[in-house]
DOLUM-846367 format. One line per 4 residues: number of its first residue (from 0); for each residue x negated, y, z of N, C-alpha, C. Coordinates in pm, 1 decimal, decimal comma. Each point is the difference from the previous one (the first is absolute). Last residue first. Layout:
NUM> X Y Z X Y Z X Y Z; ...
This chain:
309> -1123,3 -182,5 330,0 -26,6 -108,8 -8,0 47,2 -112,5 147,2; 220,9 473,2 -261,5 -78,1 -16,5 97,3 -29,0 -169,6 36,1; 293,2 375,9 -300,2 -5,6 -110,2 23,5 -149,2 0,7 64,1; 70,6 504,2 -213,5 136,4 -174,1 -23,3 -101,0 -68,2 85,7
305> -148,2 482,1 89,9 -45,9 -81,8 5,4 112,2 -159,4 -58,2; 160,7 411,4 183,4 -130,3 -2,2 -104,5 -36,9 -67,2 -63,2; 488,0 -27,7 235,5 -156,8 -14,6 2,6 -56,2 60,5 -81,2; 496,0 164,0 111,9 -82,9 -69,4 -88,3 -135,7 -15,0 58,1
301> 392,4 19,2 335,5 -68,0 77,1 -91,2 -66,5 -108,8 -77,8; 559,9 44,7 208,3 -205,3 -87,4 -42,8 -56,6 85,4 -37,5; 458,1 58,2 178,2 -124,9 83,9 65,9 -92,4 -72,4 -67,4; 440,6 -78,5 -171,1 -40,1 140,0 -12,6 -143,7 36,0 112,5
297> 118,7 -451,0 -99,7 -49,3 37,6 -106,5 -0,5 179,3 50,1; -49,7 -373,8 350,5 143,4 78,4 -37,0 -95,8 48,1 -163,1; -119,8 -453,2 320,6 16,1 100,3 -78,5 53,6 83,7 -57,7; -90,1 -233,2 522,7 88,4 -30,7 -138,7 30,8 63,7 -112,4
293> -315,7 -222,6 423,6 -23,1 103,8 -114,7 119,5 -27,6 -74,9; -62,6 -73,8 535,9 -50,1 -66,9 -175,2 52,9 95,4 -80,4; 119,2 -9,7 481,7 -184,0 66,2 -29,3 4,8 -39,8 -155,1; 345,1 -323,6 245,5 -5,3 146,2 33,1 -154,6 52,4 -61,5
289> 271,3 -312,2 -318,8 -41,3 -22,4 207,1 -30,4 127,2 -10,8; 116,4 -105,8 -420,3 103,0 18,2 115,7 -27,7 27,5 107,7; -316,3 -144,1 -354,8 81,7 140,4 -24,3 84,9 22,8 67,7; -155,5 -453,5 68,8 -104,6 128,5 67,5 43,1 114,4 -29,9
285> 232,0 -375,3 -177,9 51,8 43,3 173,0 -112,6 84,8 -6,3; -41,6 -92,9 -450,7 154,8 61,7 46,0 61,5 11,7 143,9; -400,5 -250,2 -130,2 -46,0 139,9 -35,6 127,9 76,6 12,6; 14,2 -444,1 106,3 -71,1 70,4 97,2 -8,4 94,5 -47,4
281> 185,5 -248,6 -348,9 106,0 33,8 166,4 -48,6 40,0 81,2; -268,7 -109,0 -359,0 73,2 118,4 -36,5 93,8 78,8 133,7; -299,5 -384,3 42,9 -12,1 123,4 -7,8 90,4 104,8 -23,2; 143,0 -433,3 -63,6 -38,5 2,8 146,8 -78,1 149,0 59,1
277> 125,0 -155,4 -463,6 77,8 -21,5 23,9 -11,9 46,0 172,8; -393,2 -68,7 -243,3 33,9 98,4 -29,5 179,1 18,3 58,6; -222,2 -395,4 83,6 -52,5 86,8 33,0 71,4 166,5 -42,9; 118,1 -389,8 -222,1 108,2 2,3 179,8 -147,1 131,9 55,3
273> -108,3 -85,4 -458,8 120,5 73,0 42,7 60,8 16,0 135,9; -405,5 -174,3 -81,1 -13,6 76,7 -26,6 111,6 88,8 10,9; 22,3 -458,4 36,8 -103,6 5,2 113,7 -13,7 165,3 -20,5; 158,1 -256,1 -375,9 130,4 29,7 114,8 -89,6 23,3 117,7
269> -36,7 143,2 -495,6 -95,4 -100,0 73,7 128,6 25,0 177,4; -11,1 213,6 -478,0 114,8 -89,7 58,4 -66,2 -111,9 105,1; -260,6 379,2 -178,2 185,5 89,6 -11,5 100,8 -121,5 48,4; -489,6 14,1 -123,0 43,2 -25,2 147,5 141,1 2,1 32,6
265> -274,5 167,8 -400,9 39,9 -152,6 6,5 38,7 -55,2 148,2; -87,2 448,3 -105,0 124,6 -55,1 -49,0 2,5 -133,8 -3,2; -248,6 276,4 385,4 -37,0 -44,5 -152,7 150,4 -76,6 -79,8; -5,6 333,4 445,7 -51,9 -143,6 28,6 16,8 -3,8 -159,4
261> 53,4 413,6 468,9 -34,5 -73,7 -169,2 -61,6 -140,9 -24,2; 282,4 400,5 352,4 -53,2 -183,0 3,4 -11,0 -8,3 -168,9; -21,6 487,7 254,7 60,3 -66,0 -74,3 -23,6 -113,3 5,6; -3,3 539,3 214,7 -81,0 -118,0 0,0 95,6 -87,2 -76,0
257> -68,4 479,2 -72,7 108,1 -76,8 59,0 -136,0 -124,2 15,9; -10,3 590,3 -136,0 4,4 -112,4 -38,7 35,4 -128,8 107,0; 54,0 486,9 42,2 125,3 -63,7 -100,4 -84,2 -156,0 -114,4; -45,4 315,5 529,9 -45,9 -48,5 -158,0 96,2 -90,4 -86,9
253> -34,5 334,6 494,8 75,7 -146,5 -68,3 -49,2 6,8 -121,8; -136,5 161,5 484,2 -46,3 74,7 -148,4 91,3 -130,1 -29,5; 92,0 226,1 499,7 -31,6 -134,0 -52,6 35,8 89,8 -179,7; -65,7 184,0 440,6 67,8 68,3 -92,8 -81,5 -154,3 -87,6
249> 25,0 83,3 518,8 83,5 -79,9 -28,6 41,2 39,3 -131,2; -420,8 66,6 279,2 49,9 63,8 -71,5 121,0 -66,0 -65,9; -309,8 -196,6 265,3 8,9 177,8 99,8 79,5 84,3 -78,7; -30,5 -534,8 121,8 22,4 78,7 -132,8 25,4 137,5 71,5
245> -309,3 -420,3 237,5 138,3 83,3 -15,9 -29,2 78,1 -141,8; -135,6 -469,1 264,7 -18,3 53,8 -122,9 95,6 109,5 47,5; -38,8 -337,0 289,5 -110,9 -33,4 -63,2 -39,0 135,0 -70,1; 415,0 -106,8 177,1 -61,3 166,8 27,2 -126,0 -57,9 -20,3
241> 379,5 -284,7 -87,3 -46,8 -3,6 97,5 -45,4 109,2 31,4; 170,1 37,4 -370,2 136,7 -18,9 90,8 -81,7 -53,1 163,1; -293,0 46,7 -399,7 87,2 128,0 18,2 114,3 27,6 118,1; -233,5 -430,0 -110,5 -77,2 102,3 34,0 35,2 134,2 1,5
237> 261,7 -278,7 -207,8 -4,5 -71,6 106,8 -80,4 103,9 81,7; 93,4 100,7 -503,5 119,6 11,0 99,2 -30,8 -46,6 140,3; -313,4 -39,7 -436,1 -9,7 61,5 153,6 48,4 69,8 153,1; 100,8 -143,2 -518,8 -104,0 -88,8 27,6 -40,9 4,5 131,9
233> 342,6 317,7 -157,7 29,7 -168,9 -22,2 -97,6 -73,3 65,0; -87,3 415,2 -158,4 20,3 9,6 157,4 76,8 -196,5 19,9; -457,5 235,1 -322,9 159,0 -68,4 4,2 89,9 -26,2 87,8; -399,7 409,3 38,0 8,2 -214,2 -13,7 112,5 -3,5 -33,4
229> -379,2 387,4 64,0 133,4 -9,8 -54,7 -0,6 -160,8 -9,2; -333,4 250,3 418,2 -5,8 -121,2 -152,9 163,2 55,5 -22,9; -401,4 338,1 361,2 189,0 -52,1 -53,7 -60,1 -112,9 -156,8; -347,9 -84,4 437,1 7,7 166,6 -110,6 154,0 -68,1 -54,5
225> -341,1 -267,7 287,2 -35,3 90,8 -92,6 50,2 99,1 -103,4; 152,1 -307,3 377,8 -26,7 116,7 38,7 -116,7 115,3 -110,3; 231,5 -483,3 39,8 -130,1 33,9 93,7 -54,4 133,4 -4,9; 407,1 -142,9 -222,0 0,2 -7,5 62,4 -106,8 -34,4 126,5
221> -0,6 101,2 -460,8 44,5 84,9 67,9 11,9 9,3 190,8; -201,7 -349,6 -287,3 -105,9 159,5 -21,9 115,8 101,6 110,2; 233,7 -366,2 -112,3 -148,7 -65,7 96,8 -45,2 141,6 32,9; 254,0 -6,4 -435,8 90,1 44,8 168,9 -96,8 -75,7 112,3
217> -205,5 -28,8 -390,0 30,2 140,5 2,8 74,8 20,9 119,6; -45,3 -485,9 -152,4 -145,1 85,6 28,3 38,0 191,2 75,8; 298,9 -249,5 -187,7 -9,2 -68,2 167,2 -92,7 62,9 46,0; 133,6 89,9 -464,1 47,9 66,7 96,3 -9,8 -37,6 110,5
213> -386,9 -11,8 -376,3 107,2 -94,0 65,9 79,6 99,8 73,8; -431,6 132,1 -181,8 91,3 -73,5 -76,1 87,8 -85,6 7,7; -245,4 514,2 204,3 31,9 -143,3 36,0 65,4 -37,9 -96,2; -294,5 462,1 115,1 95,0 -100,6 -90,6 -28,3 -151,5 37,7
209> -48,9 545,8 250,4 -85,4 -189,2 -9,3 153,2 -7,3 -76,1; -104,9 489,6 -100,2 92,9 -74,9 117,7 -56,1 -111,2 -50,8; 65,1 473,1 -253,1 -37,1 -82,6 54,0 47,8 -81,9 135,5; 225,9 324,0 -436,8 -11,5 -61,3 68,7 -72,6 -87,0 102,3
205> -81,3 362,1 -397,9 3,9 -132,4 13,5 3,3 -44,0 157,6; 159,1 506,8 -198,5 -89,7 -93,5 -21,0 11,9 -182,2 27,4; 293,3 381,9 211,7 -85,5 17,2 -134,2 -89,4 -95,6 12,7; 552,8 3,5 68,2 -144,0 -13,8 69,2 -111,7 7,7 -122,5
201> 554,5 178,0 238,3 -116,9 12,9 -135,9 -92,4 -83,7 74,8; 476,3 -121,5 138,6 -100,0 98,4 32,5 -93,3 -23,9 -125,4; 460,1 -159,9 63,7 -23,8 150,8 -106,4 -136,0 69,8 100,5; 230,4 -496,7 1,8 10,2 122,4 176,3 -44,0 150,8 -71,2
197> -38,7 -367,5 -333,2 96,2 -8,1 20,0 67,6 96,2 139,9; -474,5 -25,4 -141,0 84,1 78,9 -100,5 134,0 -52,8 35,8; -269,9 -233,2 269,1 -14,0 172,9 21,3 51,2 89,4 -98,5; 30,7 -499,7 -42,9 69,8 42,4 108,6 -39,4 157,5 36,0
193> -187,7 -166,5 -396,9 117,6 -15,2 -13,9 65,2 45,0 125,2; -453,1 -52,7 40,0 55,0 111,1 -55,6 122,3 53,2 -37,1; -140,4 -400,2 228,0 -29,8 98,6 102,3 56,3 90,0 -145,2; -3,5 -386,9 -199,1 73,2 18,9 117,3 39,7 121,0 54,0
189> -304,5 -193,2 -401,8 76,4 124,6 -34,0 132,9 9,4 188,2; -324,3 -390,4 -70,6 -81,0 67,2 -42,2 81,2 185,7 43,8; 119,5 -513,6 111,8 49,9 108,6 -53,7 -59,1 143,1 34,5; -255,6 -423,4 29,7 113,5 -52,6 -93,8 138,3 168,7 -32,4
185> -358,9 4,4 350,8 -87,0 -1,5 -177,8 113,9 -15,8 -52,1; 83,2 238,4 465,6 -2,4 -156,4 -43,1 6,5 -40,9 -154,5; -167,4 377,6 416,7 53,8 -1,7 -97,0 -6,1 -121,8 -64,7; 3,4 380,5 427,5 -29,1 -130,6 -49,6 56,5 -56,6 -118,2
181> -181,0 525,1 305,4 142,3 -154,3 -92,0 -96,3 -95,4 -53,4; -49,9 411,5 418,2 -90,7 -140,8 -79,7 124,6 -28,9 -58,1; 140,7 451,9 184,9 -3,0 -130,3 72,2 -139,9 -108,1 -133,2; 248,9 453,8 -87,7 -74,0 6,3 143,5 -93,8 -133,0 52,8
177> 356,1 41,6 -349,1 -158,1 27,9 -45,9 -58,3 40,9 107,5; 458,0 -69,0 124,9 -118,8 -98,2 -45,3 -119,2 -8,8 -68,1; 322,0 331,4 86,2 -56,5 -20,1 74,4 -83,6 -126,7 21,6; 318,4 141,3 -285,9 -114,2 43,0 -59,6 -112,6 -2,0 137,7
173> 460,8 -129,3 1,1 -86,3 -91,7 -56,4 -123,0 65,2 -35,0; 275,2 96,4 418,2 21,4 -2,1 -95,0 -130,8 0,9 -94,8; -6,8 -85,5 441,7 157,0 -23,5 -6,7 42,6 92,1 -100,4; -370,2 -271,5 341,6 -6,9 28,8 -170,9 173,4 77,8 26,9
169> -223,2 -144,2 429,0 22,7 129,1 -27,8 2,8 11,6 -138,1; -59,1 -400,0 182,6 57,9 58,6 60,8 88,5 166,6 -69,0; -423,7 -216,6 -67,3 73,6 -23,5 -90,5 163,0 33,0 10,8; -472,4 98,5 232,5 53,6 74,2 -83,4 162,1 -22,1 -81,8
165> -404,8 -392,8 123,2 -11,7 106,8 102,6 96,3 137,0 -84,1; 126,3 -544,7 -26,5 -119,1 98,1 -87,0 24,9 160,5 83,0; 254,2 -409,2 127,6 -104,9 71,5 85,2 -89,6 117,5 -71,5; 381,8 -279,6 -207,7 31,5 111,9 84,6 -71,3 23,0 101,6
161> -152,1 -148,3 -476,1 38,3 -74,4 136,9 55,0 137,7 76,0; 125,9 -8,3 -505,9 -90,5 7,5 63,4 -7,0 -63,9 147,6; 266,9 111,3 -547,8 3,4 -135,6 100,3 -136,4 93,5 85,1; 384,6 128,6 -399,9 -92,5 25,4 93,4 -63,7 -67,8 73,8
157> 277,7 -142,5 -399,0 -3,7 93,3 81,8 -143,4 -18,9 107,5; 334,0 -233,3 -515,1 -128,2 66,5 89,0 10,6 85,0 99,5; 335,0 -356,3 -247,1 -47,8 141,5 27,6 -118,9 -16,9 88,3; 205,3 -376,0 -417,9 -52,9 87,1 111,3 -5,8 163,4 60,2
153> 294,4 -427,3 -312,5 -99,6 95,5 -0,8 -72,0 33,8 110,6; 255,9 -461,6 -206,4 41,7 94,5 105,7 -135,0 91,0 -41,7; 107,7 -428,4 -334,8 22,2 53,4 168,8 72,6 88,4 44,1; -28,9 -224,5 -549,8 -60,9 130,3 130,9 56,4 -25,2 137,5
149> -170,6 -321,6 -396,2 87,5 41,3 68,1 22,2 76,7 85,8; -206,4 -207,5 -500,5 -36,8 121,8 108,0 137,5 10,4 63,0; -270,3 -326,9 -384,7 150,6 -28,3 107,2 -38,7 93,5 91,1; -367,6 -46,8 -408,8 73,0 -51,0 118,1 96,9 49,0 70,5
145> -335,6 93,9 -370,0 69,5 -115,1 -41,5 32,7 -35,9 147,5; -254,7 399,4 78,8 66,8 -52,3 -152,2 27,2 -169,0 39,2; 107,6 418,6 339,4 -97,9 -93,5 -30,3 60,8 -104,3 -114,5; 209,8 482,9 266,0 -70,1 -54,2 -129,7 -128,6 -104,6 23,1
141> 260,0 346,8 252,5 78,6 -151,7 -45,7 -0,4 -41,0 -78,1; -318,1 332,1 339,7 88,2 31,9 -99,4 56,9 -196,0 -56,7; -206,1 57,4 418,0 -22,4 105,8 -45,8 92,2 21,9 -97,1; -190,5 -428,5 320,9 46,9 140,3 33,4 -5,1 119,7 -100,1
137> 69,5 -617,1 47,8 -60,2 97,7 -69,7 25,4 141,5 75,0; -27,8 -560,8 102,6 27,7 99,7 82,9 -66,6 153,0 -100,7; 59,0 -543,2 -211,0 -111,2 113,0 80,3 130,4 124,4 49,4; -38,3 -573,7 -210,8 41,7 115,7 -11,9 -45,8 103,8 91,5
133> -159,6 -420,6 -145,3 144,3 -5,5 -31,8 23,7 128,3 40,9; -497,1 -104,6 -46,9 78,5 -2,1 80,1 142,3 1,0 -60,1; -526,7 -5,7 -136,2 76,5 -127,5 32,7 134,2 -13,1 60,1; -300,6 330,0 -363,2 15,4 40,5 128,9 97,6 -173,2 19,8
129> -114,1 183,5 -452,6 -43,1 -7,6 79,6 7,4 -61,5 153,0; 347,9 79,7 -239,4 -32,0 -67,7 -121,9 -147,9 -46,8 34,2; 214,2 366,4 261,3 97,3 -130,8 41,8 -61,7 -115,5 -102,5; -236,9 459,1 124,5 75,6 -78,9 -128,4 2,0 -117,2 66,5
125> -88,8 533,7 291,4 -52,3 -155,6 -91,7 70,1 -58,8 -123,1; -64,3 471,9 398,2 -0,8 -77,5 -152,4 -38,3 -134,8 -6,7; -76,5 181,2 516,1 -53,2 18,7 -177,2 105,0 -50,1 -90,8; -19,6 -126,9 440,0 31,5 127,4 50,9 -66,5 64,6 -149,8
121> 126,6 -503,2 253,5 -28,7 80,6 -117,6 54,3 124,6 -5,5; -27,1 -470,1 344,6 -11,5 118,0 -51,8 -27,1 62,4 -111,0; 267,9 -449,3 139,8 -127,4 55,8 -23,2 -27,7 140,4 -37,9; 336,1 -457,9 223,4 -9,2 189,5 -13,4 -148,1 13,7 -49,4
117> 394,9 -397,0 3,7 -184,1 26,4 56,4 35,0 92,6 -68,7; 375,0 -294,6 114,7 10,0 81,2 -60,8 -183,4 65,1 28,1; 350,4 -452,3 -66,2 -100,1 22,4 99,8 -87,8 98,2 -89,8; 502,8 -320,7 64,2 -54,9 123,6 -94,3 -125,4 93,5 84,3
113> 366,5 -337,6 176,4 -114,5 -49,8 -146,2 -116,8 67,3 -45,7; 345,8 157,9 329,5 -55,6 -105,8 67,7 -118,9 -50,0 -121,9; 319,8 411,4 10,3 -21,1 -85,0 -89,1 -122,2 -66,5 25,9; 249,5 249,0 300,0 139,9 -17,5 -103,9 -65,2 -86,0 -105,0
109> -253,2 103,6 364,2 74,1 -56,4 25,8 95,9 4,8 -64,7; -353,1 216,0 -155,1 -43,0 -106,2 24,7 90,4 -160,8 88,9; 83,9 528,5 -55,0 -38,2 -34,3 -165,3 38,9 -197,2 78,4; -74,6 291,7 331,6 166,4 -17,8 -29,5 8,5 -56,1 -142,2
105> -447,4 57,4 174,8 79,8 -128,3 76,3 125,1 -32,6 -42,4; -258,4 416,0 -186,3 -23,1 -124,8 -47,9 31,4 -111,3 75,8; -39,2 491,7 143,8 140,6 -71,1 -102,5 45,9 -162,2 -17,2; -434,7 264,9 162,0 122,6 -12,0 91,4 107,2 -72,8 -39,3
101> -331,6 80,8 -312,5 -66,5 -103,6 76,8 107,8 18,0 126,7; 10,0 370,0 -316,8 110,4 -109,8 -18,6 0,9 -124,0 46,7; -126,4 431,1 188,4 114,6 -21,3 -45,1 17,1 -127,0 -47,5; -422,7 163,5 119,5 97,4 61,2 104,5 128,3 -10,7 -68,2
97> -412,6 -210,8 -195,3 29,3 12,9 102,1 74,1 34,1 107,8; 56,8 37,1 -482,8 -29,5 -148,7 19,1 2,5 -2,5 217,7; -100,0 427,5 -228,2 167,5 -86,5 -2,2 42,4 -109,9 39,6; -443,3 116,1 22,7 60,0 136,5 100,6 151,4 -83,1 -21,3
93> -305,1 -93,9 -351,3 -36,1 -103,0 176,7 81,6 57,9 77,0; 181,0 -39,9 -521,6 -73,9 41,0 119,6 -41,9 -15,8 111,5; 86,3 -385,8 -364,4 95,6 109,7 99,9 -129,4 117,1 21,8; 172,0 -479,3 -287,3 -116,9 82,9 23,6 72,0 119,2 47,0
89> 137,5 -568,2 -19,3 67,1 156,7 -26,1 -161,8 88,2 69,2; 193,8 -568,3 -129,1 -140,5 95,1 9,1 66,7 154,5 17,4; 276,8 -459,2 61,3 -39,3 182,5 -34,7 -99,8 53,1 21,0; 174,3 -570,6 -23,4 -58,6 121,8 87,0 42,6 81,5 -101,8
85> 239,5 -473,2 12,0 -103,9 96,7 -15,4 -71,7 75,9 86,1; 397,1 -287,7 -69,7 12,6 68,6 -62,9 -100,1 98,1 8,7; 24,9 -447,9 239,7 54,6 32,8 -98,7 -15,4 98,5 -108,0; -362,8 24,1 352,2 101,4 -87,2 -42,7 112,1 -7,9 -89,2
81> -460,7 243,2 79,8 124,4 72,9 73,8 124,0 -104,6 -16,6; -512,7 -42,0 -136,8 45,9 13,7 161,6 179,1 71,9 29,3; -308,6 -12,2 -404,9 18,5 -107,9 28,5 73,5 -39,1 119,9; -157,4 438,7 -207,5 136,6 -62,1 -61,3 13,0 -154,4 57,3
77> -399,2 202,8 179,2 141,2 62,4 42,9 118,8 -58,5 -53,0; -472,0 -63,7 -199,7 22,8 -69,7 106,0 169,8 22,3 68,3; -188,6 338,5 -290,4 24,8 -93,3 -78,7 47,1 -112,9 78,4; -177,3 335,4 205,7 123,1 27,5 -70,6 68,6 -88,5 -16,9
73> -456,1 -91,2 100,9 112,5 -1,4 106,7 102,1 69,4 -6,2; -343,9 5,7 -332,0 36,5 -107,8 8,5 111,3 4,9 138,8; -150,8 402,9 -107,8 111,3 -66,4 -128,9 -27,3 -134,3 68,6; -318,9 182,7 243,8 179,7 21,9 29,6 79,9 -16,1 -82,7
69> -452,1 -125,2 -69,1 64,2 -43,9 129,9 159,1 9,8 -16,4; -195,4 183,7 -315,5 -20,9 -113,5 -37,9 20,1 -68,7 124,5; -186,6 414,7 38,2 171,0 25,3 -77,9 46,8 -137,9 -22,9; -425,6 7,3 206,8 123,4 68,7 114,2 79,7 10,5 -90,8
65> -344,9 -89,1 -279,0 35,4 -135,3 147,1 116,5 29,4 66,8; -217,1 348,7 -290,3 124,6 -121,7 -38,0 29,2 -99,3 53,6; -288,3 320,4 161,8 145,8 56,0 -44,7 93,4 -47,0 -5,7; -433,9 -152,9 52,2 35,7 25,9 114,6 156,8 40,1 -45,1
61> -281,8 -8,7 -339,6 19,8 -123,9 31,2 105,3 -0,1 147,6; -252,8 364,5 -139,6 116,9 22,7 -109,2 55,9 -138,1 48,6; -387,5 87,5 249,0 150,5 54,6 18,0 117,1 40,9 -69,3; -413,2 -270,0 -98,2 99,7 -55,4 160,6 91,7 106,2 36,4
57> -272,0 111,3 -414,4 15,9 -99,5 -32,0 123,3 -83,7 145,9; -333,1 339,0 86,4 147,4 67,5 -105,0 106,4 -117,4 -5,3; -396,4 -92,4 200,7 68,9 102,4 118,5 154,2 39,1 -118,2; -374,5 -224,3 -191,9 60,9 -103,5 41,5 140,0 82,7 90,5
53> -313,2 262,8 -235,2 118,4 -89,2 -114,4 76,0 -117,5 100,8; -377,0 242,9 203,7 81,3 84,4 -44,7 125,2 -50,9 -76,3; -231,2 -403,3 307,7 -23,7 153,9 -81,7 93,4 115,9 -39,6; 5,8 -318,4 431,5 25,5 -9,7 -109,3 -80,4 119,2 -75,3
49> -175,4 -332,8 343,1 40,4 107,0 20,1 33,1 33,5 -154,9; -86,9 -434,1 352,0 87,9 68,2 -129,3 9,8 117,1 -5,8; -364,3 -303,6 311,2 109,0 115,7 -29,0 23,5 48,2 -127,8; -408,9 -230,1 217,7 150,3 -73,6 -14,7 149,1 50,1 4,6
45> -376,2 274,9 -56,4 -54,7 -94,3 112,0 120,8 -119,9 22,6; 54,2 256,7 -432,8 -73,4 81,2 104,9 37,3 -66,9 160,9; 164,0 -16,5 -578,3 -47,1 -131,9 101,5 -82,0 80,2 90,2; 369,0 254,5 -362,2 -147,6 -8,4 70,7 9,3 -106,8 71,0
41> 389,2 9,4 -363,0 -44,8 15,0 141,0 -176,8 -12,0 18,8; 323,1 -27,2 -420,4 37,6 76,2 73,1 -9,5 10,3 146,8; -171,3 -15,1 -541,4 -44,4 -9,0 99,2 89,8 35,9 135,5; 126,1 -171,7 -481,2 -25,1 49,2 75,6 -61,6 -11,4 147,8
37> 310,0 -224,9 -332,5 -162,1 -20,3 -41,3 -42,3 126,2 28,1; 414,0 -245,3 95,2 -18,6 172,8 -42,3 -185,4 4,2 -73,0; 156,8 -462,6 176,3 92,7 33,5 -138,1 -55,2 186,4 4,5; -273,5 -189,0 303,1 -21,3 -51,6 -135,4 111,2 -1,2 -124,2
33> 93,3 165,4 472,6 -138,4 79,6 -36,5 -53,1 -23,1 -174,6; 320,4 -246,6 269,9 97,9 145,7 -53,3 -138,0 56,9 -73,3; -109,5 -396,4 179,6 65,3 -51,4 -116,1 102,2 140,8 -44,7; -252,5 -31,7 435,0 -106,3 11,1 -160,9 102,5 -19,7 -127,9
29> 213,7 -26,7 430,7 -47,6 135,5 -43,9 -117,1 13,5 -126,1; 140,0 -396,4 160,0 165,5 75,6 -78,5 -49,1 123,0 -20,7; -321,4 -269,0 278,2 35,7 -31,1 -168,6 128,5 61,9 -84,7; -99,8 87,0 467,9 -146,5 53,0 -90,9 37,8 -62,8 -125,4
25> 354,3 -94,8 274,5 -26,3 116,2 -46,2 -84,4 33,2 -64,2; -49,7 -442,5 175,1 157,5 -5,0 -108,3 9,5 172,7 -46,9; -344,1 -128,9 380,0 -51,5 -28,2 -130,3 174,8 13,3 -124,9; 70,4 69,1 427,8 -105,6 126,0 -22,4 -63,1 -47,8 -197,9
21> 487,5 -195,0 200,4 -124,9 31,3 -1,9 -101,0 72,4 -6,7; 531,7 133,6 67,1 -88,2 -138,3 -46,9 -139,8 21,0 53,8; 366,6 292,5 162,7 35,7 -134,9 -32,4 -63,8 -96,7 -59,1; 8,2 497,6 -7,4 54,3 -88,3 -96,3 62,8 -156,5 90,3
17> -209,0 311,7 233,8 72,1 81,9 -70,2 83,1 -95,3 -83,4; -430,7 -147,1 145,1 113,7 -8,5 121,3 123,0 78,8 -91,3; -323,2 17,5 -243,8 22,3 -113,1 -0,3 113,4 -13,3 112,9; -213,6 360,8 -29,7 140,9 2,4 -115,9 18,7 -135,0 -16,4
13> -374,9 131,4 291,0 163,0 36,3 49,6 95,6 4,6 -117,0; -457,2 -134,7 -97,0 63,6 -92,6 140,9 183,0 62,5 -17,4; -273,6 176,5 -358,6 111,5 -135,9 -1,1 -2,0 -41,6 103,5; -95,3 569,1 -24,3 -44,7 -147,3 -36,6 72,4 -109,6 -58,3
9> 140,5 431,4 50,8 -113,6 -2,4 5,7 -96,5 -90,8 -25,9; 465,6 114,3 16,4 -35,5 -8,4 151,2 -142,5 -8,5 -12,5; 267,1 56,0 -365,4 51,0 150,8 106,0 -84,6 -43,8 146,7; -124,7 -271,6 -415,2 -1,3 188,2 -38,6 33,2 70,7 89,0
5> 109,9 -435,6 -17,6 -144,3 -29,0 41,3 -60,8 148,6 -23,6; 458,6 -84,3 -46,2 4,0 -29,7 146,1 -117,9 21,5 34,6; 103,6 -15,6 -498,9 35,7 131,4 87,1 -23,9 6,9 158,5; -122,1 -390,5 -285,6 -135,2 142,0 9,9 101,7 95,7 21,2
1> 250,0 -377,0 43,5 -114,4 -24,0 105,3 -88,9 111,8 -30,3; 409,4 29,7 -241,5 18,5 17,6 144,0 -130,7 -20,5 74,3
C-alpha cells in the first residue's frame, strides 16, 4: 500500500498523508518493497518519486489488487451485520437491481427484519466457488453449473424514444425507424435485428448506432434525444406512463430467454436464501400480472441467435 500510494502521488509527503503515517515510516516500507523485488522501482529527482518503467507496471498490477481485496473484504464484512439469520449477498444487474428490485426490497425487509440483503453488481459470468455471494440475478438460458435455477419472468422489448426527438411523432411503421439514430445495448447484441426480422423488414448490412452497456444507460440516451433504444418495458413502465419516454411503436420483441434467481447447491437450505427466494418468486408472479409485463405465450417466441446473455 505505501509504494502503491508513493507511485500514484509521486512522492511520500502526500502518501504519507494518504496513509496516515509518517514520512520517515513510508520511505522505509517503500525500500523494503524495493529490496524484497530487488528491483529498481523509482527515480530520486529533486525529491521526487518518480516511478520507473517496472515500477509504473509493477503499481498498476498492485493497484488492481488493492481495490479487489477492498471489496471482497467488505463482502466478507457484510455476513456480520445482518443478525440472527444473516445477510444475502445477491449479485444483480445494475438496471435490474435498480429499477425493480431496490424498490421491492422494503416489502422483503419488513417480512424479514433479520435478513440484510447487499446487492452487487455483476453483468459477466462468474463462479459462485469464486465469487463471495449467496446468490445472483441470472438472464438467459437455465443453466448455471452446480446451482438451483429459478425462473422468473421474461421480457419484452420495445421501442423507447423522447417524445421531443424531432420526427417521431410521425414513425408509424417499423421500417421507418431506420430513419431515425438506434441505439443499441451490448448485452443484447442480436435485439434491433430480431425486432426488424420479426416486422418482416429486410436490413442490409450492419446495423449502426452509439452502444451502451446498461439499460439505464441506453434509456438516458433515449431519452435526451439521441435516437430510438429497445428496452425491457417492465423496467421502464414509470417513464412511459409519465411521457418521460414514449413507445412510437407498440410491437414489443419477446425472447424466449427468462430471467432466473440462482444460488449454489450448498445454499439449498440456508434460511436467509430461501425466505428470499420464497419472497421473489411471489413478486415475479405479481409483475406477470400487472399491467405492461410480460407474459410468455410459446406460440409467439422467437428464437434468439444468440442462447443466454451475461
Amino acid at each position: 500500500m505505501a509504494f502503491e500510494s508513493a507511485a500514484r502521488h509521486g512522492g511520500i509527503m502526500r502518501a504519507a498523508d494518504d496513509l496516515h503515517l509518517s514520512q520517515s515510516a513510508v520511505s522505509r516500507l517503500v525500500k523494503q518493497v524495493e529490496d524484497a523485488v530487488q528491483v529498481k522501482l523509482f527515480d530520486r529527482v529533486r525529491q521526487r518519486l518518480v516511478p520507473t518503467e517496472a515500477g509504473r507496471t509493477y503499481a498498476r498490477q498492485l493497484r488492481k489488487i488493492l481495490i479487489e481485496l477492498e471489496q471482497t473484504t467488505l463482502q466478507i464484512m457484510a455476513y456480520g451485520s445482518g443478525g440472527e439469520q444473516g445477510t444475502l449477498n445477491l449479485g444483480v444487474f445494475s438496471t435490474f437491481g435498480t429499477k425493480w428490485l431496490i424498490p421491492r426490497l422494503e416489502e422483503f425487509r419488513q417480512s424479514n427484519p433479520n435478513i440484510v440483503v447487499s446487492c452487487y453488481v455483476r453483468s459477466r459470468p462468474f463462479s459462485f466457488d469464486e465469487d463471495p455471494l449467496d446468490a445472483a440475478i441470472h438472464y438467459g438460458e437455465p443453466i448455471w453449473p452446480n446451482a438451483v435455477v429459478e425462473p422468473l419472468f421474461g421480457e419484452a422489448l420495445v421501442p423507447i424514444a423522447s417524445p421531443h426527438l424531432p420526427g417521431i411523432e410521425g414513425l408509424k411503421e417499423a421500417k421507418d425507424v431506420l430513419s431515425f439514430p438506434i441505439l443499441h445495448e451490448v448485452t443484447r447484441p442480436w435485439a434491433w435485428n430480431q425486432w426488424f426480422e420479426q416486422e418482416t423488414v429486410q436490413i442490409s448490412g450492419t446495423l449502426l448506432g452509439a452502444r451502451f452497456d446498461q439499460f439505464q444507460m441506453i434509456a438516458q440516451a433515449a431519452k435526451s434525444g439521441l435516437g430510438i433504444a429497445l428496452v425491457p418495458r417492465f423496467l421502464f413502465e414509470s417513464e412511459i406512463a409519465s411521457g418521460e419516454l414514449f413507445v412510437p411503436l407498440n410491437k414489443p420483441l419477446i425472447g424466449d430467454s427468462k430471467y432466473y434467481l440462482v444460488y449454489p447447491h450448498r445454499n439449498s437450505a440456508s434460511p436467509s436464501v430461501l425466505s428470499f427466494k420464497s419472497w421473489l418468486l411471489k413478486s415475479a408472479q405479481q409483475e406477470q400480472t400487472s399491467p405492461g409485463a410480460l407474459a410468455i405465450k410459446p406460440e409467439i417466441r422467437l428464437r434468439t441467435k444468440r442462447k443466454g446473455s451475461p
